[in-house]
C-alpha positions as CSV (number, residue, x, y, z in Angstrom):
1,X,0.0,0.0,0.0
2,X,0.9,3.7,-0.6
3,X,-0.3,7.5,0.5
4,X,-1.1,9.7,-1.9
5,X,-1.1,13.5,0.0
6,X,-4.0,15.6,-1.7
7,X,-3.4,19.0,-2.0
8,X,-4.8,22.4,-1.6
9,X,-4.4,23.4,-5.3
10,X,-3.6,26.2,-7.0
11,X,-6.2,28.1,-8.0
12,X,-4.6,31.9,-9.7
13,X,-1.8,33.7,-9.2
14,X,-3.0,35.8,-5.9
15,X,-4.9,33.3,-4.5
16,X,-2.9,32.0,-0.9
17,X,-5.6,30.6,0.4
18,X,-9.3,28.6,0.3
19,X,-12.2,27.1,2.5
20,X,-13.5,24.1,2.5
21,X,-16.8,23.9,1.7
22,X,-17.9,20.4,1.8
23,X,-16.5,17.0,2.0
24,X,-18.1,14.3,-0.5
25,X,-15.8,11.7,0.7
26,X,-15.2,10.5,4.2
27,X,-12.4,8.8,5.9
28,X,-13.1,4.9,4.3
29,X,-15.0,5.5,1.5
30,X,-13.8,4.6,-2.3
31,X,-12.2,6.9,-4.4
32,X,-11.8,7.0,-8.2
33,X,-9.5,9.0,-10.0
34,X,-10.7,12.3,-10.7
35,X,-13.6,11.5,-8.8
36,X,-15.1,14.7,-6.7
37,X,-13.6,14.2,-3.2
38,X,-14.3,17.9,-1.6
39,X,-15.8,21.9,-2.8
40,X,-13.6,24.4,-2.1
41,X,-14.0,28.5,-2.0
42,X,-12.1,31.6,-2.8
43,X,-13.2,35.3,-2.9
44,X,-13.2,34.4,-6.4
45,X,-14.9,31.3,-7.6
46,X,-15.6,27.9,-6.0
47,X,-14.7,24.8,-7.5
48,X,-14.4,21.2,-6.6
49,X,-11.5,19.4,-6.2
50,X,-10.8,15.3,-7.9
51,X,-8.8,12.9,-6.6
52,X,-5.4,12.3,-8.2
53,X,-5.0,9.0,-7.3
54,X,-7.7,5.5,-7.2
55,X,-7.9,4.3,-3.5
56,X,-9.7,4.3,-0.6
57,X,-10.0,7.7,1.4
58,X,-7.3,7.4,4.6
59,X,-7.6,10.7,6.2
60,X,-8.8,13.7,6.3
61,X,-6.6,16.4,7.6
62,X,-9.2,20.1,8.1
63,X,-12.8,20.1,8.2
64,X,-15.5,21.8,6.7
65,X,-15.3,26.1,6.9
66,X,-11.2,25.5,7.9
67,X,-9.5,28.5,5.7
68,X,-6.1,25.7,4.0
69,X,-3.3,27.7,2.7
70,X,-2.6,26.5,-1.0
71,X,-0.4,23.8,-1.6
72,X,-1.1,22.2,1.8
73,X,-1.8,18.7,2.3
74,X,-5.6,17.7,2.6
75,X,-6.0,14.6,2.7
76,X,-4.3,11.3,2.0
77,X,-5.1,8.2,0.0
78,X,-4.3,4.9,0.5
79,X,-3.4,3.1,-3.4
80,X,-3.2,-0.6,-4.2
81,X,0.3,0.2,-5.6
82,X,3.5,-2.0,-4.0
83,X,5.6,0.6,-3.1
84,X,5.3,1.6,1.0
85,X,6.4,5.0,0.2
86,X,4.4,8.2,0.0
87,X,3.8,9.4,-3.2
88,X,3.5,13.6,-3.4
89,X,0.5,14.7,-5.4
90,X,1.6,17.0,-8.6
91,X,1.7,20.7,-7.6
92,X,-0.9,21.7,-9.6
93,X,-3.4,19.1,-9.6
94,X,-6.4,19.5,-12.0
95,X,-9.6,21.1,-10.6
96,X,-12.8,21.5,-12.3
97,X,-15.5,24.8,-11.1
98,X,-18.4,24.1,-9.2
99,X,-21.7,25.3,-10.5
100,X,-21.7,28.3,-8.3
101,X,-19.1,31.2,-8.9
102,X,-18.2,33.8,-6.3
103,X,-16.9,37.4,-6.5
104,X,-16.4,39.5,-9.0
105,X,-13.8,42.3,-7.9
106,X,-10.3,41.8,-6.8
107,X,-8.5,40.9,-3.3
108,X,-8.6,43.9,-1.5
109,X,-5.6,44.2,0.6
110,X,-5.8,45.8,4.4
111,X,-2.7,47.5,6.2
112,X,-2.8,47.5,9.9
113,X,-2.5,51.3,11.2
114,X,0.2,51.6,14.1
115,X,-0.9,48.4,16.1
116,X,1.9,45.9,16.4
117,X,0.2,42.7,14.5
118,X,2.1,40.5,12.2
119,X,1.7,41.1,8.5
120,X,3.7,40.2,5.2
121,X,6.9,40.8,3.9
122,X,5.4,43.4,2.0
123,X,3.2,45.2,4.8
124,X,0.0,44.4,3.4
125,X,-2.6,41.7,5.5
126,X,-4.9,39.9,3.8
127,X,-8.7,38.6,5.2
128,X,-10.1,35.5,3.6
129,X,-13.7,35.7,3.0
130,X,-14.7,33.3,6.1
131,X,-13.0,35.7,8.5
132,X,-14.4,38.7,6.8
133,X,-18.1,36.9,7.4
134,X,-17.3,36.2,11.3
135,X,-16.5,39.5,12.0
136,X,-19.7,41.0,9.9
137,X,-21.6,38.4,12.0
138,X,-19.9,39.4,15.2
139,X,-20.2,43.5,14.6
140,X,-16.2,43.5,14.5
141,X,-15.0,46.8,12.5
142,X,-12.6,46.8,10.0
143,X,-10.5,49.2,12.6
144,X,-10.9,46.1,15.2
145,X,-10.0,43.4,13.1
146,X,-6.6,45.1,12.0
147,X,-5.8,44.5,15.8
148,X,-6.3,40.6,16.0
149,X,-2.9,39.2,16.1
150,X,-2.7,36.4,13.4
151,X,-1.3,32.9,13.8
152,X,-1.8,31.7,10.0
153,X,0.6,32.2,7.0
154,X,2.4,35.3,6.7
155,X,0.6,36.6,10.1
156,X,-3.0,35.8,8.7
157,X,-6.0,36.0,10.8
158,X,-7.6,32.4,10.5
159,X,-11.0,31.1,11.7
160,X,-9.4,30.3,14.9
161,X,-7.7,33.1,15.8
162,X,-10.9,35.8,15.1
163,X,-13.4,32.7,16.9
164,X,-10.7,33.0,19.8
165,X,-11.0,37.0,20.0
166,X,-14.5,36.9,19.9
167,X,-14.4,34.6,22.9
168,X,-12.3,36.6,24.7
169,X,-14.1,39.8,24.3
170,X,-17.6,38.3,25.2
171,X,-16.0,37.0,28.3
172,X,-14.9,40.4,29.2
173,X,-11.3,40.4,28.3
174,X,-8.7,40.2,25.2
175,X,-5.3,39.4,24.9
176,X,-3.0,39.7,21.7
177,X,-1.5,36.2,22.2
178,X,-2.9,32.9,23.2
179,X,0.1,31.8,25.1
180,X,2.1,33.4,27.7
181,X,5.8,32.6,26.1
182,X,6.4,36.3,24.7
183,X,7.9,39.0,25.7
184,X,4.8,41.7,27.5
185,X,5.4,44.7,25.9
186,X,4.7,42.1,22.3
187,X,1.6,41.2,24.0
188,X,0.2,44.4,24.8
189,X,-1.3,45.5,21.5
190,X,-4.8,46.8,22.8
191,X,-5.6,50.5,21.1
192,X,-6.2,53.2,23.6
193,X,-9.5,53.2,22.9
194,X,-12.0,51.3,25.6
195,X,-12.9,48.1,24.5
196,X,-16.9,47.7,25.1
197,X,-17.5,45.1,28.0
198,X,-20.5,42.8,27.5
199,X,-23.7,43.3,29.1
200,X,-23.9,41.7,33.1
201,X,-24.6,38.0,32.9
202,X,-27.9,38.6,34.9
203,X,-28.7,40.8,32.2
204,X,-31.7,39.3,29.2
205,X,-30.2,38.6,26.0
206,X,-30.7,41.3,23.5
207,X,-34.4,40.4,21.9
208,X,-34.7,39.5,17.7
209,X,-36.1,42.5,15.8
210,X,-39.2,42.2,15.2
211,X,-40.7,43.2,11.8
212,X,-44.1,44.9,11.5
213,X,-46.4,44.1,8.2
214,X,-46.5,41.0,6.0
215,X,-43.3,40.1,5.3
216,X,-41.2,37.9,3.9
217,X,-37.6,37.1,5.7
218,X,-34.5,35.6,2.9
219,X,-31.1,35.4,4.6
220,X,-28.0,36.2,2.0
221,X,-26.4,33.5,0.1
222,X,-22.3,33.3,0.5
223,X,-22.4,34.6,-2.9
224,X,-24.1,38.0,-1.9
225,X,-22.9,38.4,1.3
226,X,-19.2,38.9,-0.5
227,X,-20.3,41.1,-3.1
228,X,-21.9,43.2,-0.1
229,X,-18.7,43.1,1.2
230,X,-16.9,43.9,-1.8
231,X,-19.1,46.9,-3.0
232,X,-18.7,48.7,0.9
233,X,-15.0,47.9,0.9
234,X,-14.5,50.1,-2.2
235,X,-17.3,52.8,-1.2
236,X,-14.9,52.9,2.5
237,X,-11.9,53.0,0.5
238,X,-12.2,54.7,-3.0
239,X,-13.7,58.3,-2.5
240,X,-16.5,58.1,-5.6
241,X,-17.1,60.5,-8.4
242,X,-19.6,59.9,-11.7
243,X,-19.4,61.9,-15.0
244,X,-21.8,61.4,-17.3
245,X,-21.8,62.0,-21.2
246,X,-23.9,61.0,-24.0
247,X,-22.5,59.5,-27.4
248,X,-24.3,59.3,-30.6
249,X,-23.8,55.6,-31.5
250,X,-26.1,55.4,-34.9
251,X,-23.0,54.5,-37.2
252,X,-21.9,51.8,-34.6
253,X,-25.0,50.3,-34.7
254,X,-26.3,50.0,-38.5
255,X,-22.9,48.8,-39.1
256,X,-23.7,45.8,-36.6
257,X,-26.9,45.3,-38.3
258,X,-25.3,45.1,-41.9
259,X,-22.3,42.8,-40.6
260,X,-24.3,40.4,-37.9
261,X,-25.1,38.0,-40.2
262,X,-22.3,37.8,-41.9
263,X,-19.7,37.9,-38.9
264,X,-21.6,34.9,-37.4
265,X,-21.6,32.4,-40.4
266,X,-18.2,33.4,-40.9
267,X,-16.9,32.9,-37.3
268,X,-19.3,31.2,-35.4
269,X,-19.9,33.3,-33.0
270,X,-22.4,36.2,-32.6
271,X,-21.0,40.1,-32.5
272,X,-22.5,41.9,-29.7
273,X,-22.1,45.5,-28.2
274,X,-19.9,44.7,-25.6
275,X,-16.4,43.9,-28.0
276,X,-16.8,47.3,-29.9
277,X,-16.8,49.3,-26.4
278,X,-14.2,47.2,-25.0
279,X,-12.2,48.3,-28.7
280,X,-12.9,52.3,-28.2
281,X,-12.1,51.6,-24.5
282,X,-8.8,49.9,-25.4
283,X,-8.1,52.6,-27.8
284,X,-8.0,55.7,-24.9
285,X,-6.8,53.8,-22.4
286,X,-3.5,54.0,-24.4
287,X,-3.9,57.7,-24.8
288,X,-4.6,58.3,-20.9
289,X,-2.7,55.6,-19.1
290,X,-3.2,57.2,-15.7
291,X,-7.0,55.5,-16.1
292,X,-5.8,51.8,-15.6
293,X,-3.8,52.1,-12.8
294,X,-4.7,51.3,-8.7
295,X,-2.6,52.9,-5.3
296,X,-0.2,51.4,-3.2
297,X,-0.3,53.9,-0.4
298,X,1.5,57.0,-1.9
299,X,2.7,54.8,-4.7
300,X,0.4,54.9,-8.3
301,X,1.2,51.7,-10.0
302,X,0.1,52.1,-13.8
303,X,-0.3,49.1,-15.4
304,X,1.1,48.4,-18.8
305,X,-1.1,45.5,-19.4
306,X,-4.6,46.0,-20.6
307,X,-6.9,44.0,-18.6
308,X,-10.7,44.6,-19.3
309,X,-12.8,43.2,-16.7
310,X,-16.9,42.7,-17.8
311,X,-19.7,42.5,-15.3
312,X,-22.0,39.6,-16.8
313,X,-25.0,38.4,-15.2
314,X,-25.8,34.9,-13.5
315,X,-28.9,33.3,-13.9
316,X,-28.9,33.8,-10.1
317,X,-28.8,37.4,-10.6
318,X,-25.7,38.2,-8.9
319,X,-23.0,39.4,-11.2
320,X,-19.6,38.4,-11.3
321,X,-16.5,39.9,-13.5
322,X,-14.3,38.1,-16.0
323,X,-11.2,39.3,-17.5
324,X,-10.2,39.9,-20.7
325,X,-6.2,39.4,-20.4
326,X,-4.2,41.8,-22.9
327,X,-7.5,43.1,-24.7
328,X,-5.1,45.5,-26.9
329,X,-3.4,42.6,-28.6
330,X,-6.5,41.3,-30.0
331,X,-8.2,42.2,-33.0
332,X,-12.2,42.7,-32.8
333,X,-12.9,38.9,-34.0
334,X,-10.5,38.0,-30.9
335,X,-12.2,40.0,-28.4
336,X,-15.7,38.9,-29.9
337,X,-14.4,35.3,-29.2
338,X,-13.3,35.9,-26.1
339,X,-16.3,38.0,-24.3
340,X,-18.9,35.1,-25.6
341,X,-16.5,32.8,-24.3
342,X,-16.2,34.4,-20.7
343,X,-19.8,35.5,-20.8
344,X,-21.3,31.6,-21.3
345,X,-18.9,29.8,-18.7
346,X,-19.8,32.6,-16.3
347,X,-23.7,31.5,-16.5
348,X,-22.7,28.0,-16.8
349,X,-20.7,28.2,-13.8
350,X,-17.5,26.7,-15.7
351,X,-15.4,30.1,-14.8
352,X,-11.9,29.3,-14.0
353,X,-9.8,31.4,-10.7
354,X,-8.0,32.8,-13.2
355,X,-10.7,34.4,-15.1
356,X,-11.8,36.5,-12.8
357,X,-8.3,38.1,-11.6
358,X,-5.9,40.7,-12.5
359,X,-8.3,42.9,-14.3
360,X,-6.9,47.0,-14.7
361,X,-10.4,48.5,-15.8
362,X,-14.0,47.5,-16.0
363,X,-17.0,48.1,-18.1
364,X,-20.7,47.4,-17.2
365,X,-23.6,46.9,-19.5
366,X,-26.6,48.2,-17.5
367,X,-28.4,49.2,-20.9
368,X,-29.1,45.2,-20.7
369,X,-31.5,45.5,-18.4
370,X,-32.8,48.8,-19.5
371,X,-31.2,51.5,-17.2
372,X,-30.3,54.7,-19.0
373,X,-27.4,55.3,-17.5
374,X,-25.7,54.1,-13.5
375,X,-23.0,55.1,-11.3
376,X,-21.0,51.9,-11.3
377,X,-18.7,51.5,-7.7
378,X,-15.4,50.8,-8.6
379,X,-14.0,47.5,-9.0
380,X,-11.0,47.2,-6.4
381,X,-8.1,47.9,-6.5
382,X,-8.9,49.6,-10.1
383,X,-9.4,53.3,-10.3
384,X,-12.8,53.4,-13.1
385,X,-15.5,51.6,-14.3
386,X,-17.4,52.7,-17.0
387,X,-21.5,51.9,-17.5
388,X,-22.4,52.2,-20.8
389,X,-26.5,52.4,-20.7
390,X,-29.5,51.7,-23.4
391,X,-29.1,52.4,-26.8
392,X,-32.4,54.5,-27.8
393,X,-33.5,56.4,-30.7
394,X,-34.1,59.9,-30.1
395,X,-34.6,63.3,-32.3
396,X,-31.5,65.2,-31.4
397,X,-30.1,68.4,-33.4
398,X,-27.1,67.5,-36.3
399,X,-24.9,69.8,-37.7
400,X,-24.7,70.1,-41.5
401,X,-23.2,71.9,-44.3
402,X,-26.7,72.8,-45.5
403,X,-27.2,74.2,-41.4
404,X,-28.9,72.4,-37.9
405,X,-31.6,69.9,-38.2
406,X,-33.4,67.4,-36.6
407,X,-33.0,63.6,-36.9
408,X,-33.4,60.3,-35.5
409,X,-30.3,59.0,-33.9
410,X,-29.6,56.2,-31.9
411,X,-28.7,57.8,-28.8
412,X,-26.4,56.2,-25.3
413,X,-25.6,58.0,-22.3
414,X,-22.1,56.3,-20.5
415,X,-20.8,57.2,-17.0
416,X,-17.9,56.6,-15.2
417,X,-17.2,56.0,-11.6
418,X,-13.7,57.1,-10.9
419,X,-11.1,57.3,-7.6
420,X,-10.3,60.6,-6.8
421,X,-7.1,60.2,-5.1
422,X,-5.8,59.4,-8.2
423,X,-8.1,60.5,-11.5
424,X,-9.3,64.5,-10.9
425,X,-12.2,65.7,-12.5
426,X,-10.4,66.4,-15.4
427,X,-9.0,63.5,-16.3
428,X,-12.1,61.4,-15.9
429,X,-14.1,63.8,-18.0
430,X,-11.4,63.5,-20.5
431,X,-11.1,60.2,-20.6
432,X,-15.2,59.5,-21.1
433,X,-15.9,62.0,-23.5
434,X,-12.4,60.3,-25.4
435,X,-14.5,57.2,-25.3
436,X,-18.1,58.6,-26.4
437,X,-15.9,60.2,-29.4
438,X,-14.8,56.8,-30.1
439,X,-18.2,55.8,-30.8
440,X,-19.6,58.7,-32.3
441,X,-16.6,58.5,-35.0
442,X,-17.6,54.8,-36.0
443,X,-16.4,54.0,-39.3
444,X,-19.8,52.7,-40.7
445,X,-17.5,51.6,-43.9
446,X,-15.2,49.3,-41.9
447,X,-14.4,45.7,-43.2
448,X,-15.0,42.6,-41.1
């Protein structure tokens, strides 16, 4: 007999970390290769995870809701194989998505200000989604939980260390280590501010609210609650403004009406909207760089790669945010292929970790669902986010040779949400109306 170790795999490039969701197999049961043995979560998508070896299931190593750093062992297999030796799963084992995909926006790194907590080589602490939801549960501020000393990787907070805090401070007390084998003034790392003391033991529990009128009570899917969490992170840390302009698209679209046809016998696909604003977007983008960058304290990192993130729908109705990786290196057929492509494994829940992850700049369609215009909230750590709303025809006034008249025009209103710490007024007016140019000046001649 032999062990296989099962490992946490890797699941994208800034991904350190995952829960475990649910266990399919238990300790005894028969495995076949590739067979589903456990779900596992990020802040990005869950997925499950197959067995890399045929055996029967030995031991299972964390249990359900435990936060496993990746590349740790899981599990363990025992094979029918001769050898007596363990036998180290590849590093990248294969994993396919589950059904359900989860969050749309980027990791959103948090720096601990002045307490003495451990954090990363590079100063930055990270919460995984499971600790974020304790501390939501458990009224803990963001301010608070940047003073819970972390045990886990790189001075993480895991699901034992915020469960042990929360302990502590319902029993009246909290201390910044759990043992007693560290120097005091290390220990010490309580802000000056009074810590609120629970309510005397003889003292009623606080009653449930109670809700007046006929109503109807739905508790949050893990899905929701970290988009809720998502969308106030960036309204907390991005201060928000919207410009709004309007673009005359009419070119744009009679020459997707005369092509459609066409384009989709020819490449299989269909040729929506979404590629020919991601094009004009592409296009000033390179003309105003400072738009896809994001802030490393007083440091503005623009990026050089051109990373267009697209909110798509779910069947569910929550939205989550491929990326289209390099989107100026591809031609319109390319970036055709590539938004139907993203856009049907998002609502058949076949997104990969990597899809949804290093994205520079997002656009949103809200002119899907028949909103004029919105006032997107950024897409952390990225800068903008443009809406682009519903295409309608309007009379609007047209300048001519012959003098102003009035025609029918298809008519589209875009906004853009924008960080002002880094992109003034200026710029992000620019930078829209540069876009809304793009489509106005739609060469209705254009090949295929």
């Amino acid at each position: 007999m032999a062990l296989v170790d099962l490992v946490m795999p890797k699941l994208g490039e800034s991904i350190m970390e995952a829960t475990i969701l649910r266990w399919h197999k238990k300790p005894g049961d028969q495995i076949k290769m590739d067979e589903t043995v456990l779900d596992i979560a990020t802040d990005k998508v869950d997925s499950e995870v197959p067995s890399t070896a045929e055996g029967v299931l030995s031991e299972v190593l964390f249990k359900e809701n435990d936060v496993v750093p990746i590349g740790a062992v899981i599990a363990r297999i025992k094979t029918g194989a001769a050898e007596t030796v363990s036998a180290p799963a590849p590093s990248q084992p294969v994993y396919t998505p589950a059904k359900e995909v989860v969050e749309v926006a980027e990791e959103i790194p948090y720096q601990p200000a002045g307490a003495k907590v451990p954090a990363s080589s590079n100063g930055i602490r990270f919460y995984s989604p499971l600790v974020l939801n304790i501390a939501a549960q458990e009224g803990i501020s963001m301010t608070e939980l940047e003073k819970i000393p972390g045990t886990g990787n790189e001075g993480r907070v895991t699901k034992k260390d915020i469960l042990q805090y929360v302990s502590e401070r319902k029993g009246g007390g909290f201390r910044s280590e759990s043992t007693s084998n560290k120097p005091q003034e290390e220990v010490m790392v309580i802000p000056m501010q009074k810590v609120e003391q629970p309510a005397p033991a003889s003292a009623p529990s606080m009653a449930p609210t109670v809700y007046s009128g006929n109503v109807e009570i739905i508790e949050m899917d893990r899905m929701r609650k970290l988009i809720a969490d998502h969308m106030v992170r960036s309204k907390v840390t991005s201060p928000h403004v919207t410009s709004f302009t309007e673009a005359d698209v009419t070119n744009l679209v009679q020459w997707r009406d005369k092509v459609k046809k066409d384009f989709e016998k020819r490449e299989g696909t269909k040729i929506t909207f979404t590629p020919l604003f991601i094009e004009a977007i592409v296009r000033c983008i390179k003309k105003y760089p400072l738009i896809n960058s994001s802030l490393d304290g007083a440091n503005i990192i623009v990026k050089k790669d051109i990373n267009i993130g697209m909110a798509t729908a779910l069947p569910s109705g929550n939205l989550i945010v491929p990326v289209i990786k390099n989107a100026d290196q591809l031609n319109l057929v390319g970036l055709t292929k590539q938004v139907n492509a993203l856009a049907d494994s998002a609502r058949n829940g076949k997104l990969k970790a990597d899809d949804t992850t290093g994205g520079t700049f997002t656009l949103t369609n809200v002119g899907t669902f028949g909103s004029l215009m919105g006032t997107p909230i950024i897409n952390q750590p990225q800068v903008a986010i443009l809406a682009v709303g519903a295409i309608k025809k309007r009379p609007v006034v047209i300048e001519t040779p012959a003098g102003d008249s009035i025609a029918i025009r298809h008519m589209m209103y875009l906004s853009m949400s924008y960080d002002h710490r880094i992109v003034d007024g200026s710029l992000g007016a620019t930078f829209l109306t540069a876009v809304a140019n793009e489509l106005q000046n739609f060469n209705a001649d254009r090949d295929l």
